[in-house]
N, C-alpha and C positions, 0 to 999 in steps of 0.2 A: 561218050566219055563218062566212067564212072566217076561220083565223088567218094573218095578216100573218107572216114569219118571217124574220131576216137568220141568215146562217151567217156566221161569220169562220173561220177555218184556211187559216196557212200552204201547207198542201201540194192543189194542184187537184185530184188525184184521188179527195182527202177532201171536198172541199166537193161537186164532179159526183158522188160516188155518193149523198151525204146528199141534194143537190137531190132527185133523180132519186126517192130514197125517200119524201121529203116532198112531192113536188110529185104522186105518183099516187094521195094521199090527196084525199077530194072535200074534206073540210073544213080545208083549209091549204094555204099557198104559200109559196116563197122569194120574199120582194121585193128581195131585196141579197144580195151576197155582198162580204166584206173580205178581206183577206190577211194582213191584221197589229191589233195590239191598237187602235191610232191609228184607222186606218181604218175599224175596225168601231163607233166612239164614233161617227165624221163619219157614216156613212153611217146610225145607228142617230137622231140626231137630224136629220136629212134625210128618211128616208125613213118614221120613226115606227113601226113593228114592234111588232108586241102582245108577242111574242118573240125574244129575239135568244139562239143559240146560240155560245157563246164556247170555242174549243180552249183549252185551259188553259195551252199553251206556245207564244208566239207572238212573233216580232219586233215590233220599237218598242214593246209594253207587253204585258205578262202578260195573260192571260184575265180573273184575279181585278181588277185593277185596272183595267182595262176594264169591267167590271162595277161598281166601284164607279163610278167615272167617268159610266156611265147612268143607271146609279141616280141620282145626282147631280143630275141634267140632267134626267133623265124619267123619274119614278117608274112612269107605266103601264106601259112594257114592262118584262115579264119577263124573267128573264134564265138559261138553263141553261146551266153550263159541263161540256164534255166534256173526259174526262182521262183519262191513262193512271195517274194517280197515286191511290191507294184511303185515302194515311195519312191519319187525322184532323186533323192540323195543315193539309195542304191541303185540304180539304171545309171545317174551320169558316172559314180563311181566305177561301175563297168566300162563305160563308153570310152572314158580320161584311160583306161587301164589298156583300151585298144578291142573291146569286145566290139564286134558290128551287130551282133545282133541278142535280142534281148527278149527271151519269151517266160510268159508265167505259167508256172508247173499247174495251175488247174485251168490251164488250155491248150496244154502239152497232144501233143497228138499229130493230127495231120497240120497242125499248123508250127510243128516244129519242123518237120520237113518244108514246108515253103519255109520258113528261117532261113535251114542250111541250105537251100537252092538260092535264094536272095543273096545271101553273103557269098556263096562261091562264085554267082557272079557279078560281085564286086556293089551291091549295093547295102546299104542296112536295113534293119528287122527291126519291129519293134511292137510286141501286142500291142492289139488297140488302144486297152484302156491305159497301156504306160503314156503312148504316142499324146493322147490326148491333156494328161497330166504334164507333160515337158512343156506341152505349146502355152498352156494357162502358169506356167510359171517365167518362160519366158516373157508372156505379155504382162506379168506383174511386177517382172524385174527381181525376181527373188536372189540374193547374193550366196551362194553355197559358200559357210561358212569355212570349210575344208579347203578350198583353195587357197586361204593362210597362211596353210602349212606346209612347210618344205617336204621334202621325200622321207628324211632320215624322222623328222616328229611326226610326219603318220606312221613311220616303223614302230617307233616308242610307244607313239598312244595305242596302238593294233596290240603291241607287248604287252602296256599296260591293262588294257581291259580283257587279254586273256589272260589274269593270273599272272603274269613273270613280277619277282619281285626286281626293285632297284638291282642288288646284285647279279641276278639271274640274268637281267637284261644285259648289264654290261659286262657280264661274261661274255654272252650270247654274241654279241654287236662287237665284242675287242675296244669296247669303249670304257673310261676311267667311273667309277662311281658316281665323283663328283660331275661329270659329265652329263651321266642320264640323271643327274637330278638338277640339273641345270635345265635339262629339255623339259623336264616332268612342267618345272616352275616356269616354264615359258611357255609350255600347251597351256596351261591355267592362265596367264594373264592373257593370250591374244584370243582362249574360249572363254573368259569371262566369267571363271567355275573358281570355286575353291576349295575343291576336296577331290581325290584318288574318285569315290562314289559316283561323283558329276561326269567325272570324263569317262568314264565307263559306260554312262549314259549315254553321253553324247556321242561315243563310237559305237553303241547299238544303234541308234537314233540314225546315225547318217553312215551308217553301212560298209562302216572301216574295220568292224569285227561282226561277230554275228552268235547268235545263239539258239539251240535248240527248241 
């Protein structure tokens, strides 16, 4: 049985060398390839992929939210997000989103194929050194702050830290002004921040938006 696979990543030279490595395996193939978070949703319900591998930093929508977003839509594919990012805040943010597997782009290679072989048969993936970093925060008891937050104020703060002004958002969302600044003023009291600055921070920090 071959596995079906889409790649999304931004940058071509990353997607033609992954092709190139996946497709000289007898049991796998690229059937799509995306450029951005948006596109890798369309082409992942178009073209049905048992796996879809997701860059974790991508125009028009993040990896992790792209992932959720499939998830959403079609539970049978898989979903691996590759990243250059190893903190726990972004790996559980993938995981919460429905990603099973979770590899870091500077040990991209043959160990992204055992990924998409693990996940297509229904188990999770996880580099070593993320694997290791989960377990030591489990045994500390670490609280992920983010799970605080309802659905719609990690949409806001994800708007907020990319640039969308108040207005922009509540165009954006069909929401009242005074609304999203209702949400702005309750991200800040239950993150403990007082300024637009902090929370922008704090969605780099724990992997609800992301940056070049």
């Amino acid at each position: 049985m071959t596995i079906r696979v889409l790649l999304a990543d931004d940058h071509r030279v990353v997607t033609d060398g992954l092709r190139s490595l996946i497709d000289a395996r007898p049991d796998m193939k690229v059937v799509a390839l995306a450029a951005n978070g948006l596109e890798a949703v369309r082409r992942a319900l178009d073209e049905k992929p048992d796996v879809v591998v997701l860059d974790q930093t991508m125009p028009e929508m993040n990896g992790t939210e792209a992932a959720r977003m499939i998830r959403e839509r079609r539970e049978a594919t898989r979903v691996v997000i590759l990243s250059m990012h190893s903190s726990a805040e972004h790996v559980e943010r993938a995981l919460q989103a429905g990603a099973t597997g979770y590899v870091l782009k500077s040990a991209a290679g043959e160990e992204l194929v055992s990924a998409i072989r693990a996940v297509h048969a229904g188990r999770r993936y996880l580099s070593a050194p993320i694997a290791e970093d989960l377990v030591e925060r489990m045994l500390n008891g670490s609280e992920d702050p983010v799970s605080r937050l309802s659905a719609r104020e990690r949409q806001v703060l994800r708007m907020l830290a990319d640039g969308y002004s108040i207005l922009g958002i509540a165009n954006r969302l069909s929401l009242s002004r005074k609304t999203v600044e209702t949400y702005r003023e309750r991200l800040m009291e239950k993150l403990a921040v007082r300024d637009l600055a902090s929370l922008v921070k704090f969605a780099i920090k724990h992997g609800i938006t992301e940056i070049e």
